[in-house]
BAFI-386279 format. One record per atom (N, C-alpha, C): residue in one letter; residue number from 1; x, y, z; atom name. Coordinates in steps of 0.2 Angstrom, whole numbers, plus 5000, padded with zeros to 4 digits. Example, Ala and Ser with C-alpha at 12.3 -4.5 7.8 and 13.67 -1.06 7.14 Angstrom:
type; seq; X; Y; Z; atom
A; 1; 5066; 4972; 5039; N
A; 1; 5062; 4978; 5039; CA
A; 1; 5066; 4984; 5039; C
S; 2; 5064; 4989; 5035; N
S; 2; 5068; 4995; 5036; CA
S; 2; 5064; 5000; 5039; C
! end
This chain:
type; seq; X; Y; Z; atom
X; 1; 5996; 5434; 5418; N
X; 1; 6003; 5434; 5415; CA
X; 1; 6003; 5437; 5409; C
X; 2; 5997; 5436; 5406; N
X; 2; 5998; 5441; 5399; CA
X; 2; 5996; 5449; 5398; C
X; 3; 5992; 5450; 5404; N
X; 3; 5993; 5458; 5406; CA
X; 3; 5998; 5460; 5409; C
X; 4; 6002; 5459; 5411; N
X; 4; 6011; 5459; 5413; CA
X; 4; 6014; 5462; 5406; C
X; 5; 6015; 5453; 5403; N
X; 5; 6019; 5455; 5397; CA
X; 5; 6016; 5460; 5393; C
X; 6; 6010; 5462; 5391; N
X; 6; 6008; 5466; 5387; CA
X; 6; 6009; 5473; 5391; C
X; 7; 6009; 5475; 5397; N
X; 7; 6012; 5482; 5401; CA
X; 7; 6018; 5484; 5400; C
X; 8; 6021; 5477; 5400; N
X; 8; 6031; 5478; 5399; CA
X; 8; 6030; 5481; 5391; C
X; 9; 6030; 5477; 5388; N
X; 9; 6029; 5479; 5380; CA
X; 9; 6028; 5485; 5377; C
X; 10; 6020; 5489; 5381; N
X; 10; 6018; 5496; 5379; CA
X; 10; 6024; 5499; 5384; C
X; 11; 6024; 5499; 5388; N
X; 11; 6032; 5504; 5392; CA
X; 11; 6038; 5502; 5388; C
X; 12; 6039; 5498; 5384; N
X; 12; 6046; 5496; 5380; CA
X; 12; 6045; 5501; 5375; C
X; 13; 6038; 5501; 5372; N
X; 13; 6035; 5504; 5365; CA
X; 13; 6035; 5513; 5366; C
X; 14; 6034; 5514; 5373; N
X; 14; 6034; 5521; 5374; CA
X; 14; 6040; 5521; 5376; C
X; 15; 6045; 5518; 5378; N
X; 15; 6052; 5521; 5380; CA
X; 15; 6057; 5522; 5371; C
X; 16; 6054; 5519; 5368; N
X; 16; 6058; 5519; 5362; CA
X; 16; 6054; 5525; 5356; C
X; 17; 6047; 5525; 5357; N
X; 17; 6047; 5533; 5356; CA
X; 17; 6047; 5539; 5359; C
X; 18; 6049; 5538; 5365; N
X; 18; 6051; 5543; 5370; CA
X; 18; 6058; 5545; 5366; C
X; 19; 6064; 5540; 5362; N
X; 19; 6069; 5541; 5363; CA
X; 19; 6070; 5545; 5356; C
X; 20; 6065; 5542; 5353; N
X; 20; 6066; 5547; 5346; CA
X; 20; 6065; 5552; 5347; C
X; 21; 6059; 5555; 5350; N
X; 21; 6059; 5563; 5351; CA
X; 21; 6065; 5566; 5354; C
X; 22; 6067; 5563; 5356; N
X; 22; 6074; 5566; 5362; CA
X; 22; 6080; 5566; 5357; C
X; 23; 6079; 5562; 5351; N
X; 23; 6086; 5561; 5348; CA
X; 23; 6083; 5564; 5343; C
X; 24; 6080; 5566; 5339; N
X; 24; 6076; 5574; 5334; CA
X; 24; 6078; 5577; 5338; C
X; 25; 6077; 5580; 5345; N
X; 25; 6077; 5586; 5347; CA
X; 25; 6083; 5588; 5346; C
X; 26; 6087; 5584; 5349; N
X; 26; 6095; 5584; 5350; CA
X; 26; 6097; 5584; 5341; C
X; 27; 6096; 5582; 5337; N
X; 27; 6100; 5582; 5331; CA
X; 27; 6097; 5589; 5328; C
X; 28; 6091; 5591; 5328; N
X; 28; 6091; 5599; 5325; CA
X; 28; 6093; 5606; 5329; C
X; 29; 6093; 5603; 5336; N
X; 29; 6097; 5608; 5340; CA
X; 29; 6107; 5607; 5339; C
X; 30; 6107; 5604; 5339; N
X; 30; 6114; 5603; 5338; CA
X; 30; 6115; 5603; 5329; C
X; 31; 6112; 5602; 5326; N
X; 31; 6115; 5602; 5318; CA
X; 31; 6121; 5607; 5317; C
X; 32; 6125; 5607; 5313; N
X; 32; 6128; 5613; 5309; CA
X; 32; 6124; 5615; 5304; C
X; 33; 6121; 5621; 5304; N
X; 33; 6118; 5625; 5298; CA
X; 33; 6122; 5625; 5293; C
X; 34; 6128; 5628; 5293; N
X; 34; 6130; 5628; 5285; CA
X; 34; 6133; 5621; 5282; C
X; 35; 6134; 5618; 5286; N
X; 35; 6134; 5609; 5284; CA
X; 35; 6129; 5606; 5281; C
X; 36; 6123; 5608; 5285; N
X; 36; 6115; 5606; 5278; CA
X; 36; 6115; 5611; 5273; C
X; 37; 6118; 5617; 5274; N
X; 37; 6117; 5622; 5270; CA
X; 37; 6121; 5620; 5262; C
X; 38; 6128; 5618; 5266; N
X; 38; 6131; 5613; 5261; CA
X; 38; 6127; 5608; 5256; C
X; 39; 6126; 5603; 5261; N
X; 39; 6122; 5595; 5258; CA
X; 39; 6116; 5599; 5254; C
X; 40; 6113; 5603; 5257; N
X; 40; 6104; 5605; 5255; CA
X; 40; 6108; 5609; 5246; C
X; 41; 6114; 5612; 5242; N
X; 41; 6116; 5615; 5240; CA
X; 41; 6117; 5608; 5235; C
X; 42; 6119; 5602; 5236; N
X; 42; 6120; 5597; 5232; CA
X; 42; 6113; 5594; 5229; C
X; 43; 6110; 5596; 5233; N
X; 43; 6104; 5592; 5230; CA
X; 43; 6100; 5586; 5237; C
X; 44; 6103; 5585; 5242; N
X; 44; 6102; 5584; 5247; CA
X; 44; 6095; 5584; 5250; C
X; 45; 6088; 5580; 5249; N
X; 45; 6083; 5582; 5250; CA
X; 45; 6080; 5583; 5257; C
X; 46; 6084; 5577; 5263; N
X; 46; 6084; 5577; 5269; CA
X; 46; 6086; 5584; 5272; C
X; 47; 6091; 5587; 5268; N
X; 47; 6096; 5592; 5270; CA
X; 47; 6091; 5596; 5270; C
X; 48; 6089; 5599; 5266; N
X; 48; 6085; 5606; 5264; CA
X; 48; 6079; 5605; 5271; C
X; 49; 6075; 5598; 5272; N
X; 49; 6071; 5599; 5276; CA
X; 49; 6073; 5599; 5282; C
X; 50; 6079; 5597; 5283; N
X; 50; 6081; 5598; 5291; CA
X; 50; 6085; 5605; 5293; C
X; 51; 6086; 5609; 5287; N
X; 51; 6090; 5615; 5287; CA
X; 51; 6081; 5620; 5288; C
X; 52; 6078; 5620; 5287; N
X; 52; 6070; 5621; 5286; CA
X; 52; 6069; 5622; 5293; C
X; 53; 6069; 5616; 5295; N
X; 53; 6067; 5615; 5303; CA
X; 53; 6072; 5617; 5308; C
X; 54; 6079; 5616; 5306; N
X; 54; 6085; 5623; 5311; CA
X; 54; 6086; 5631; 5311; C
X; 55; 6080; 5632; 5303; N
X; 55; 6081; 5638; 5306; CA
X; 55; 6075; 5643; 5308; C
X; 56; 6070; 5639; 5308; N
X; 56; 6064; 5641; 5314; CA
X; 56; 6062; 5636; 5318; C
X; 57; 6062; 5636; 5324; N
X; 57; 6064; 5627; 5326; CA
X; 57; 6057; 5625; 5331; C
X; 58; 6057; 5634; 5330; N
X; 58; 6050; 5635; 5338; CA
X; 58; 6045; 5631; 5336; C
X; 59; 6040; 5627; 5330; N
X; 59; 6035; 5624; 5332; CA
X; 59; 6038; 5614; 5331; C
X; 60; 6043; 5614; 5330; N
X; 60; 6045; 5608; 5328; CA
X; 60; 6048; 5607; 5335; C
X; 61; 6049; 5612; 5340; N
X; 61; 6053; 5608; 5346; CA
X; 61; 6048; 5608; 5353; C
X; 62; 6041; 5614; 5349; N
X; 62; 6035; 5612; 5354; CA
X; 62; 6030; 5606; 5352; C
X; 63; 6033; 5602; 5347; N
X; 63; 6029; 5597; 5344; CA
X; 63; 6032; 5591; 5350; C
X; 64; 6039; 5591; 5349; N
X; 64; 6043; 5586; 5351; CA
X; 64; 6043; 5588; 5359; C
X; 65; 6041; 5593; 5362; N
X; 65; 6041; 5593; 5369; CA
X; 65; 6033; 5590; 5370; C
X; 66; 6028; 5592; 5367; N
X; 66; 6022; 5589; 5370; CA
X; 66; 6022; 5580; 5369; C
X; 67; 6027; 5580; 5362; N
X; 67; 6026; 5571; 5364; CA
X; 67; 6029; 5570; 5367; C
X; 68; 6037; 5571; 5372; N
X; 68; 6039; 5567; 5376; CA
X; 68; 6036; 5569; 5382; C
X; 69; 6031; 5575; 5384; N
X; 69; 6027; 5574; 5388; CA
X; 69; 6021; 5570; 5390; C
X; 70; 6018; 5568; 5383; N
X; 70; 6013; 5566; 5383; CA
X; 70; 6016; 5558; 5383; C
X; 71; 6022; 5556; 5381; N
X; 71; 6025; 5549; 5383; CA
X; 71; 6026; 5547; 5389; C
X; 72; 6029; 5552; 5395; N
X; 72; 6030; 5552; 5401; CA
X; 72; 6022; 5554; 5405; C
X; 73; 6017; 5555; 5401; N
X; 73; 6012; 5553; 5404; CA
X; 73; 6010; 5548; 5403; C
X; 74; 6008; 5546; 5399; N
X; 74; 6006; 5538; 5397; CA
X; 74; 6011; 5534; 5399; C
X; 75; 6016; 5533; 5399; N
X; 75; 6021; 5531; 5405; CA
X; 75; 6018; 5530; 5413; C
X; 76; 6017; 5535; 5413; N
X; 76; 6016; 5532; 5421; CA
X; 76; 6007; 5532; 5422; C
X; 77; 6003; 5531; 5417; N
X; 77; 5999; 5530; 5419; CA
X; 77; 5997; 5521; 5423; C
! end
């Protein structure tokens, strides 16, 4: 019974990192650049590093594909 609950647990624990990479992926693909361009111009520290990340995005979106790949492997292991 406690190898059960402990399986349910780590698939609850990989579903809910699976969802963050999915929900980065989606907020730096979808951001408005001149909107952080804005916030980053206030002083905005987040802003500047996520304006950073949308405007070369190629290692940050193959970082975020291999982990939800490697979540959906470990997933169905």
């Amino acid at each position: 019974m406690k190898q059960i609950g402990l399986e349910v647990f780590l698939l609850f624990l990989l579903l809910i990192i699976n969802g963050l990479f999915s929900m980065s992926e989606i907020a730096i693909v979808s951001a408005r650049k001149f909107r952080l361009g804005q916030r980053a111009a206030n002083g905005d520290s987040g802003a500047e590093a996520a304006l950073r990340i949308a405007e070369s995005p190629d290692h940050f979106l193959s970082t975020v594909q291999i982990g939800i790949t490697l979540v959906g492997v470990l997933s169905g292991a």
